[in-house]
C-alpha positions, 0 to 999 in steps of 0.5 A, a space after each residue: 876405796 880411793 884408786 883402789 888401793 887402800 885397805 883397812 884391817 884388823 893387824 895382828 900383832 899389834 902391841 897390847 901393853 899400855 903404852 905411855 899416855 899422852 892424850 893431853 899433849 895432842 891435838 883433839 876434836 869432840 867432846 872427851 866424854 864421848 858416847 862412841 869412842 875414840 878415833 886416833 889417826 896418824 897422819 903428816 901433812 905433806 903425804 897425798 893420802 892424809 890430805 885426801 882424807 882430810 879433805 874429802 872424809 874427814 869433814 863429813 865424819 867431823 859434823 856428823 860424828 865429833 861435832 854431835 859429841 859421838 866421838 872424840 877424835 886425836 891426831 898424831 904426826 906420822 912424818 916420812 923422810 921421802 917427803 922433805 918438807 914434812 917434818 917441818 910442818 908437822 913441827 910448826 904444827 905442834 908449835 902452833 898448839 903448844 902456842 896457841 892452843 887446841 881451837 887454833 891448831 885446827 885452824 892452822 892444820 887445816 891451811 897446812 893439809 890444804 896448800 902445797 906450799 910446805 916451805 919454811 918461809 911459807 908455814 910462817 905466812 900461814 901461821 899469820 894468815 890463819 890464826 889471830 894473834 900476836 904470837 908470832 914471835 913465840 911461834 918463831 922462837 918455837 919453830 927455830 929452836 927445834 922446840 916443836 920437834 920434841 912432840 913429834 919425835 914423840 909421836 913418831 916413837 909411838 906409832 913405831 911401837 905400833 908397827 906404823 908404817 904408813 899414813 893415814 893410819 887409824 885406830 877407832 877403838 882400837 880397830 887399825 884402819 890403814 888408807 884414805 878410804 871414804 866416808 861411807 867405808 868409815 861409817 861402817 867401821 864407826 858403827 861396827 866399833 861403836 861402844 865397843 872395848 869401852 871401859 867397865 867400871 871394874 877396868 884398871 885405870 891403866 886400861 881407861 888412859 889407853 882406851 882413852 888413846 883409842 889403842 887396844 887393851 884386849 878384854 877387861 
């Protein structure tokens, strides 16, 4: 792992009630029908340890892995106080999406995980700079409004019913993986995870939304 510090484990405790789905409100990589499982990370775009993820791990598990169509892939914002520019990133984030759309929100993450630069005036340039469009002022009404901040408070409550309490924060199906650990360390624990709590056919259709959320359900 990274520095030697991170970890990932199986925590006890971990809520296993359905927890209001909302899959179709998040941004996604890879095909639904996936034939391996669901990975949900909880991240924010000012915490070094998403961004190392994002930007050393998180490519090659994307082409080898979401691209081929084995996994489907959600991100979730994880925001923290001490980081002061991170809730109004991940706010411009979600406004880039609800805007835009899933294939332009990535383009937009992409540039947020990548520059230091997190400042209002600057969240604004790279939604010009990345993404093609004439939105701009519908991103500006979005963002100014405080609209994008409804989605994150979304996610922040369901991490905190998780038990989050750091970024990045996985769960591939269902297993929690805690830290910017590298590719090979990932490999792993897809290839231990995979198929694995994936619903039967005789599975409630509470226990399939919260597959599909990558949150454990216990047995079927």
């Amino acid at each position: 792992s990274y520095h030697g510090t991170t970890i990932y484990v199986t925590k006890p405790g971990i809520p296993t009630d359905p927890i209001e789905p909302t899959a179709s409100y998040d941004p996604s990589l890879g095909d639904p029908q996936s034939t391996d499982g669901v990975i949900m990370m909880y991240g924010g775009f000012q915490d070094p340890f998403s961004k190392m993820f994002m930007q050393n791990t998180f490519p090659e598990i994307k082409s080898k892995y979401i691209d081929t169509g084995k996994w489907n892939f959600y991100f979730n914002n994880f925001p923290f106080s001490f980081h002061p520019d991170a809730q109004e990133a991940a706010e411009a984030a979600e406004c880039a999406f609800f805007i835009e759309g899933n294939t332009e929100y990535w383009k937009y993450s992409n540039a947020l995980f990548v520059t230091d630069d997190l400042s209002v005036a600057n969240l604004k340039k790279l939604y010009l700079g990345t993404i093609d469009t004439n939105g701009a002022e519908k991103f500006n009404s979005c963002f100014d409004t405080g609209l994008g901040a409804i989605y994150v408070e979304h996610d922040i409550s369901e991490g905190e019913k998780l038990g989050i309490t750091g970024t990045p924060t996985f769960y591939v199906n269902g297993k929690l993986v805690v830290g910017a650990i590298s590719f090979d360390e990932f490999e792993k624990i897809l290839h231990e995870m995979s198929n694995k709590n994936q619903p039967s056919n005789e599975c409630s259709e509470e226990y399939n939304i919260c597959i599909d959320k990558g949150i454990d359900t216990g047995t079927c």
